[in-house]
C-alpha positions in Angstrom: 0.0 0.0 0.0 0.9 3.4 -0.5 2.2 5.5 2.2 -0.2 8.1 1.6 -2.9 5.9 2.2 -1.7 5.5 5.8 -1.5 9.3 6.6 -4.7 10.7 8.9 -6.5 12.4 6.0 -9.2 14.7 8.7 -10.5 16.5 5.6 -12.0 12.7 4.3 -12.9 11.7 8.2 -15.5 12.6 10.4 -13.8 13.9 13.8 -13.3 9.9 14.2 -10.5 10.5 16.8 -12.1 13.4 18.5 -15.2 11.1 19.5 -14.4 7.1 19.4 -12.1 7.4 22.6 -12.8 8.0 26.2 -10.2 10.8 27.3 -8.7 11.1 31.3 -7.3 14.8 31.7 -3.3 14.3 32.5 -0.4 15.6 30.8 -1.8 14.8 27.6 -5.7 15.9 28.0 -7.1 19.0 29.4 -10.3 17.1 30.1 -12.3 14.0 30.8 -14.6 12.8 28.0 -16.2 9.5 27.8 -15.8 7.0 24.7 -18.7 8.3 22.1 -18.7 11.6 23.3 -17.7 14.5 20.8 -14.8 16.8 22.2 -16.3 19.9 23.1 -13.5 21.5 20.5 -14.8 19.5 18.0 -16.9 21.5 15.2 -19.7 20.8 13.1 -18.1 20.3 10.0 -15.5 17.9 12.1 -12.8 20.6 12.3 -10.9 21.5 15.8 -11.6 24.8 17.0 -8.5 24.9 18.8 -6.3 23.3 16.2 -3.8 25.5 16.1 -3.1 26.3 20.0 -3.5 22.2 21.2 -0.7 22.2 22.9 -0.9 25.8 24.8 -4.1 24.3 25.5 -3.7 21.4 27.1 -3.8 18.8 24.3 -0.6 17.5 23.3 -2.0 14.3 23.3 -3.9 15.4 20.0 -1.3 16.8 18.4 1.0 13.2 18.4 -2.2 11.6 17.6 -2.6 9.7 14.1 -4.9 6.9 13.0 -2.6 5.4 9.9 -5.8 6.7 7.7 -8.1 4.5 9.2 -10.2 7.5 9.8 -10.8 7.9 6.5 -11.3 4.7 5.2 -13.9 4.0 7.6 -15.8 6.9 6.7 -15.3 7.2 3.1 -15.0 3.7 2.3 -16.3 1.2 5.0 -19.4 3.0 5.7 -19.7 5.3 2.5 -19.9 8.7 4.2 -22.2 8.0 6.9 -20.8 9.4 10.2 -21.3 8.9 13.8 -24.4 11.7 14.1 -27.0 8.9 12.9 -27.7 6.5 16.0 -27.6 3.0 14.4 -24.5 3.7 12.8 -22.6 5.0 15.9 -21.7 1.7 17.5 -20.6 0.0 14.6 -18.7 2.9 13.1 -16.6 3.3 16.0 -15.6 -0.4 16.8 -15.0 -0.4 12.9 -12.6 2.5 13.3 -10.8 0.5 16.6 -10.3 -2.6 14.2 -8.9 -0.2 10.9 -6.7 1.2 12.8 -4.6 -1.7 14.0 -4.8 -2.9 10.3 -3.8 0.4 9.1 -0.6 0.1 11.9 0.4 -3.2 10.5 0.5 -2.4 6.9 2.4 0.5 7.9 5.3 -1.3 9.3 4.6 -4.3 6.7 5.4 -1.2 3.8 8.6 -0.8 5.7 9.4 -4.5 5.9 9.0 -5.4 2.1 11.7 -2.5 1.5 14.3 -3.5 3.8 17.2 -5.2 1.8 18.4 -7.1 4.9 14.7 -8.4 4.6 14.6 -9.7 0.8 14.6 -13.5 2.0 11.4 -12.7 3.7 9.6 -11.3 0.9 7.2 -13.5 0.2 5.9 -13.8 3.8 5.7 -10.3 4.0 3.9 -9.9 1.0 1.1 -12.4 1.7 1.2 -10.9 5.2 0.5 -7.3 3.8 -1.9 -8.7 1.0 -4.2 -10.6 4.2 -4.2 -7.4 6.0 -5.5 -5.7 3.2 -7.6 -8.2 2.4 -9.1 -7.7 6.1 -9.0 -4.0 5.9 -11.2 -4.1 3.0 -14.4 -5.9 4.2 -17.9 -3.9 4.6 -19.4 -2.7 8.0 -21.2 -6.5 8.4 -18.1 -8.3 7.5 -16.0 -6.4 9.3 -18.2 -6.3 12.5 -20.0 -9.8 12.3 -18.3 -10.9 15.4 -19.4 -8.0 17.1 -22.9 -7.8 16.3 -23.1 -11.4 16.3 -23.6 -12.0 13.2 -22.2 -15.2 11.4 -19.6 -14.9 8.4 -17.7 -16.8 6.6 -15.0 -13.4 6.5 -15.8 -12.1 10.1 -13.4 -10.2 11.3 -13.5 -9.4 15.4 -10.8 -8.4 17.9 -9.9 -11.5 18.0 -9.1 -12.1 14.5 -7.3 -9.2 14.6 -5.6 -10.2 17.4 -4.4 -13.8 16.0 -3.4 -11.9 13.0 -1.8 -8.9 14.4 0.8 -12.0 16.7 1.1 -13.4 13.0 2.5 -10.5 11.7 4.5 -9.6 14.8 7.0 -12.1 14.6 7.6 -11.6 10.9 8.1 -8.2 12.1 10.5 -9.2 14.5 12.3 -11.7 12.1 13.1 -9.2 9.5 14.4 -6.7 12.2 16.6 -8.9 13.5 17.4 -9.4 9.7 18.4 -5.7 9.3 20.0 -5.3 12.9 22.6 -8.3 12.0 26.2 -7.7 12.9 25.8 -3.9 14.4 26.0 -5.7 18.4 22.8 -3.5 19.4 22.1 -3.5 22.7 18.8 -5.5 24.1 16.7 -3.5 25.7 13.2 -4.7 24.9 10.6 -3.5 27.5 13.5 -1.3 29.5 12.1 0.9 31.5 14.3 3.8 30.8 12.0 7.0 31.8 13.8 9.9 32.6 17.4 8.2 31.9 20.7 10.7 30.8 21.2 8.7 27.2 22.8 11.7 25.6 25.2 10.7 22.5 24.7 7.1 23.6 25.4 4.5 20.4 22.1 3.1 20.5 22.8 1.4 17.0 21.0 -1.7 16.3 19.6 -1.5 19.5 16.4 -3.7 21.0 13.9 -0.9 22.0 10.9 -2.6 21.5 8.0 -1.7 23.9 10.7 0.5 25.5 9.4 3.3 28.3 11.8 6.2 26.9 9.1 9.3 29.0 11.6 12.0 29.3 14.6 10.4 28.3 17.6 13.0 27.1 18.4 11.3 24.0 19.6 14.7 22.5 22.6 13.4 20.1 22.4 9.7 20.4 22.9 7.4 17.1 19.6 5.2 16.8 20.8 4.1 13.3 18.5 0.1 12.6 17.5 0.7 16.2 14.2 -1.0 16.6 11.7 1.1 18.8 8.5 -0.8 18.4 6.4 0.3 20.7 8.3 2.1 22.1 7.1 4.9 24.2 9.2 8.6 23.8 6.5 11.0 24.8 8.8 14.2 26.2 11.9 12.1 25.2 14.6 14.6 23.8 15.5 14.0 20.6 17.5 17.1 19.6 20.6 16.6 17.3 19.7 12.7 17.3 20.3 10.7 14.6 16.8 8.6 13.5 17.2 8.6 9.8 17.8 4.9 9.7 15.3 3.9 12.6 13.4 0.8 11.9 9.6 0.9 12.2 9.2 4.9 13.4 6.0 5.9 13.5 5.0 9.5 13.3 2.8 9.5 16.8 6.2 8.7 18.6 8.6 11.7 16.7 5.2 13.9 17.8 5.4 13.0 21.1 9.1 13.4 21.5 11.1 16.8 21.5 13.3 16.9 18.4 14.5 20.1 16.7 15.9 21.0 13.2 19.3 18.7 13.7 17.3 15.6 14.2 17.5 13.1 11.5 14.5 11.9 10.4 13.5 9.3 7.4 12.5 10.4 4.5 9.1 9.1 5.0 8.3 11.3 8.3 7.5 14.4 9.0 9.0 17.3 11.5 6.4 18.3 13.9 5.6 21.8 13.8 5.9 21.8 17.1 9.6 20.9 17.2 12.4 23.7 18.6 14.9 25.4 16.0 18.2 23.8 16.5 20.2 25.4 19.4 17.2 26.3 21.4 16.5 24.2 23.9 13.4 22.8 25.5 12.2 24.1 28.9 12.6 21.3 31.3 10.0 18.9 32.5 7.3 20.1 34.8 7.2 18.4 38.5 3.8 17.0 37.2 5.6 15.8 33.8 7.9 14.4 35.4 6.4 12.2 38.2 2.8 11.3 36.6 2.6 8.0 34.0 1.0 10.1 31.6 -1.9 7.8 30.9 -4.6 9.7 28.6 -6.6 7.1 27.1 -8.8 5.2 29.6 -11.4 2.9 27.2 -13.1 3.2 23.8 -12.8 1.3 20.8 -9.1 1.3 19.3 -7.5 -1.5 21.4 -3.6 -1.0 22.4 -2.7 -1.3 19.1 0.2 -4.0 17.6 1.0 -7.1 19.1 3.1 -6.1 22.2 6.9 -6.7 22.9 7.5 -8.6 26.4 7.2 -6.1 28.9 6.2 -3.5 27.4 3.7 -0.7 29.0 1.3 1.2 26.8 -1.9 3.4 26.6 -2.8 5.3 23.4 0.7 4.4 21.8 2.2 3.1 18.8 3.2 -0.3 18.4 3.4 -3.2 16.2 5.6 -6.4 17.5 
């Protein structure tokens, strides 16, 4: 699949993210909202109202935020422009949404995967792996949701399809990392709980990070060339003057989350928050609320923790994928 096709596209969506999930006020959220709800910022025609001052307004959370285009391949395409305002297609439209997106995540690392030299011998798996997640993403509302409703189908798909199919996918994942990550003596760190920790110009090369708690890290300089941060969590991690270029698997909500600035190396395929510092002007420092509170946002709604996880990892509305 194109990588275009797994960009949030809000002009084709329907304020999807802004209502599906429930919402605790913390570090990331200004407020309490239920699952179903619609933010109170949300408008009519399913723009923000406060789009442009999130973050001075308490909403960083939003702003690191993306659905892989699920969004708008629900609404466009899964339910053909109906949104979440008519009653009998609420429900469905949202649990629909839940199950796109972690199909949406996988085909994004899978696109990664199937261009990875080191990864050539797996081709083939990957490329039947990619073609059954596609093949999953593409079913109707009933199809897609027969195991939810309770329907019966010979192509249901329900969390726990996905969930059979999202550990499939995982260790192929992991396979053609450890494909790429060959000889480079990266250090394992899978599920290391590193929040807070001075890693400033460490040689994190080839490293292990999957389902790695990097909260406030200073990672400013370090190399993270074929580092594999799957999962990964580096919300208020410093990433100024670090090099990323190379990282495997990067997902855009993770650079959002993170504090970078114009020296940080990024591949080609993501792109520099706005919100990132000029290079040479630092960040303010952690606040003590920052600092001390797990910054748990997302307390229920219909997007499960996305990706199959890595062993000990610890996540809430995070990225992930093996």
């Amino acid at each position: 699949m194109d990588r275009s096709e797994l960009r949030a596209d809000c002009e084709r969506c329907v304020g999807l993210c802004c209502v599906a999930p429930a919402l605790s006020a913390s570090a990331d959220f200004a407020i309490d909202k239920p699952a179903g709800q619609p933010c109170p910022n949300l408008r009519p025609d399913f723009r923000c109202g406060i789009h442009d001052q999130l973050r001075q307004r308490g909403f960083p959370g939003c702003t690191a935020y993306d659905c892989f285009g699920a969004g708008q391949r629900v609404a466009q395409v899964t339910f053909a422009g109906r949104d979440w305002r008519t009653p009998e297609v609420a429900a469905r439209l949202f649990a629909a949404f839940g199950v796109m997106r972690q199909l949406h995540e996988l085909l994004w690392y899978l696109t990664e995967a199937l261009a990875l030299p080191a990864a050539r011998p797996m081709c083939d798996e990957l490329g039947r792996a990619a073609a059954e997640t596609e093949r999953l993403a593409g079913h109707g509302p009933d199809a897609a949701l027969a195991g939810l409703d309770g329907l019966d189908g010979q192509d249901s798909l329900d969390g726990r399809d996905v969930g059979a199919h999202r550990t499939e996918v995982g260790a192929l994942l992991r396979r053609g990392s450890e494909l790429a990550r060959a000889g480079l003596g990266g250090r394992g760190l899978v599920g290391a709980g590193l929040v807070g920790r001075n890693l400033r110009g460490a040689d994190l090369r080839g490293a292990d990070l999957r389902g790695a708690y990097l909260v406030g890290a200073d990672l400013t300089g370090a190399g993270l060339r074929l580092a594999d941060p799957v999962g990964a969590d580096p919300r208020g991690a410093r990433l100024g003057r670090a090099d990323l270029g190379t990282t495997l698997f990067l997902t855009q909500p993770q650079v959002a989350s993170a504090r970078g600035d114009d020296g940080t190396a990024l591949p080609a395929w993501i792109s520099r928050p706005v919100h990132w510092s000029p290079q040479g002007i630092p960040w303010p420092a952690a606040s003590a609320h920052e600092a001390a509170t797990p910054r748990r946002s997302v307390r229920s709604g219909p997007a499960p923790r996305s990706g199959p996880a890595a062993p000990g990892s610890r996540r809430s509305r995070r990225s992930a994928g093996s």
